[in-house]
C-alpha positions in Angstrom: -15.8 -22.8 -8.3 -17.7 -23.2 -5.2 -18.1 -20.3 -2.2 -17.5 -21.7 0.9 -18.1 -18.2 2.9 -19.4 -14.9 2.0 -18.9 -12.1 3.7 -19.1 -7.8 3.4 -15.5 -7.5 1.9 -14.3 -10.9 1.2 -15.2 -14.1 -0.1 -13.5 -17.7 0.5 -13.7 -20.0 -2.5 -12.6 -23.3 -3.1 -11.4 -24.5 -7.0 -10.2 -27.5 -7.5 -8.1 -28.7 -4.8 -7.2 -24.2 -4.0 -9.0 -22.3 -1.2 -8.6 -18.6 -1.7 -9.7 -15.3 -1.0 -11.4 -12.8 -3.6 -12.2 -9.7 -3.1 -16.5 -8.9 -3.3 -16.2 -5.6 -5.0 -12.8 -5.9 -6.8 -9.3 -7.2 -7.3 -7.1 -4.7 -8.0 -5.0 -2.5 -5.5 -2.7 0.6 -5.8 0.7 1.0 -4.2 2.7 3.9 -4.1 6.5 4.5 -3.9 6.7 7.8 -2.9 9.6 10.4 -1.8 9.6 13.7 -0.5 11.8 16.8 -2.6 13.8 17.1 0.6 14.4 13.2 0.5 12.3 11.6 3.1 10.7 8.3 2.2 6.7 8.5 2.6 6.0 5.3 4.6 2.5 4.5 6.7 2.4 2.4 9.8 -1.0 0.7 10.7 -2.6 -1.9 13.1 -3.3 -5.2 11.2 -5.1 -7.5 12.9 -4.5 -10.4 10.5 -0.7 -10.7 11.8 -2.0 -8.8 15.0 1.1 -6.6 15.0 1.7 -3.2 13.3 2.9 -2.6 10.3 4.6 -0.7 7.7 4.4 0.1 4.5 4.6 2.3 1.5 1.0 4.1 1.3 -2.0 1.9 -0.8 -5.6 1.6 -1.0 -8.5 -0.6 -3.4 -8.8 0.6 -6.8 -12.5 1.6 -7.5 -13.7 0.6 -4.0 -15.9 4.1 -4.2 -16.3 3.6 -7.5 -15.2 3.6 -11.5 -11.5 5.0 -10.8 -8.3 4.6 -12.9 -5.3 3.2 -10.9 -3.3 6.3 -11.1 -6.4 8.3 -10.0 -6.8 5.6 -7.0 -3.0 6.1 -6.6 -3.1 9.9 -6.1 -6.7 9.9 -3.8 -5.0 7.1 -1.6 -1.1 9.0 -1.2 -3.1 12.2 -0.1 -5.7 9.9 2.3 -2.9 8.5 3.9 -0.2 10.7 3.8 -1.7 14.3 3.6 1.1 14.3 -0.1 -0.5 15.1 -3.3 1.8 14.3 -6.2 1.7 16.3 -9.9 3.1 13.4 -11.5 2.1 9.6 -10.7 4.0 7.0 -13.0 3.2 3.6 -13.5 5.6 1.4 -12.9 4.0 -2.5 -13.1 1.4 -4.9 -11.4 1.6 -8.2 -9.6 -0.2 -10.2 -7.5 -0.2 -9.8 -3.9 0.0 -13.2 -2.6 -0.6 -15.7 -5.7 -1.4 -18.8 -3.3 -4.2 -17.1 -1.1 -5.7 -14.1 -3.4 -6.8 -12.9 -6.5 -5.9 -9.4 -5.9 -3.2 -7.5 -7.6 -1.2 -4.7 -6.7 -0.8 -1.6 -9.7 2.4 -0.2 -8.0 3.1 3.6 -9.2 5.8 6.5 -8.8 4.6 9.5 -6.9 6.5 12.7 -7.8 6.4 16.5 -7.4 4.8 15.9 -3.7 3.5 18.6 -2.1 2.5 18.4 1.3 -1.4 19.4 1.5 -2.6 17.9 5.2 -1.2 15.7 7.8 -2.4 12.7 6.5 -3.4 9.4 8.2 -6.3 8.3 6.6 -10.1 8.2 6.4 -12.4 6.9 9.3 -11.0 4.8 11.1 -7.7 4.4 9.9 -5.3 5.5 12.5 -2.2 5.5 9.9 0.8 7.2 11.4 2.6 9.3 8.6 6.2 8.4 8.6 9.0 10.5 6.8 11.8 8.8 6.8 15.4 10.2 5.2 16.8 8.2 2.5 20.3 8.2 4.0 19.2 7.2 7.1 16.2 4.0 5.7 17.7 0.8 6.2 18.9 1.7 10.4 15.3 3.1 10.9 13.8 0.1 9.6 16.2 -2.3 11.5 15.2 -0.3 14.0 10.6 -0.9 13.4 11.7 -4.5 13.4 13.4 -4.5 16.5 10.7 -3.0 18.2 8.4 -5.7 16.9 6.9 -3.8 14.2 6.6 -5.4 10.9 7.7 -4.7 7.4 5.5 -5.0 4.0 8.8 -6.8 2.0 7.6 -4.6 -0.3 9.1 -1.6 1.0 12.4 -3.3 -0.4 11.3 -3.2 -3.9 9.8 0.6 -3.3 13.0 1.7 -2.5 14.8 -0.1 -5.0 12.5 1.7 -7.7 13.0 5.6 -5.5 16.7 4.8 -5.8 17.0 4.2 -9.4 13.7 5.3 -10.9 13.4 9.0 -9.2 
């Protein structure tokens, strides 16, 4: 495997005829489906400047990037960072990759339940998440509704509300 950049967070690499990304201090990633006992989907909305448009998305963070952490710990510290929710129960559900062709990194994707709302969320730093609670009933118009406006949407909201539908 050769490096063919190095930088603070990332590195490029080339393997074989593949040119990828790999995380510098780890791999792994938590994402969390989580809804609250009045029925409001916990989503986060952020500025990414890789597809220079905002974006949203179910609340998730590095695993370990502060140090030794279990996924479900990561889980929990990351749902209250972002979205002020702490959760007494956080269930793993599976892991995948992210995006096979261009990263290493994998995604541990987890059940919050029991939320309690502790803060307003959105975030450490310099973050700037916006804290959306959306109502079940009402997801799929407000979403139609983000991508009208030009926002876009992680497709894996789609498979965190399939799991909140049939898994909660």
């Amino acid at each position: 495997m050769e490096t063919l950049y190095e930088g603070k967070f990332l590195t490029m690499v080339r393997n074989g005829r593949w040119e990828y990304c790999e995380r510098v201090n780890n791999t792994a990633a938590a994402m969390i489906f989580a809804c609250t006992p009045e029925d409001e989907v916990l989503l986060v909305e952020e500025y990414r400047p890789p597809i220079g448009s905002q974006s949203i998305c179910f609340p998730a963070g590095l695993i370990g990037d502060s140090g030794p952490e279990s996924g479900a710990v990561a889980a929990k510290r990351e749902l209250l960072e972002e979205t002020g929710y702490e959760a007494a129960e956080m269930r793993y559900l599976f892991t995948g990759p992210s995006s096979p062709g261009l990263t290493s990194e994998t995604v541990a994707f987890y059940l919050a339940t029991g939320l309690v709302q502790k803060s307003a969320g959105g975030g450490v730093d310099e973050e700037n998440i916006i804290v959306h609670k959306v109502p079940m009933a009402g997801i799929d118009a407000w979403l139609t509704e983000q991508m009208a406006a030009g926002k876009s949407i992680d497709p894996r909201v789609y498979t965190g509300l399939y799991f909140l539908k049939t898994h909660a």
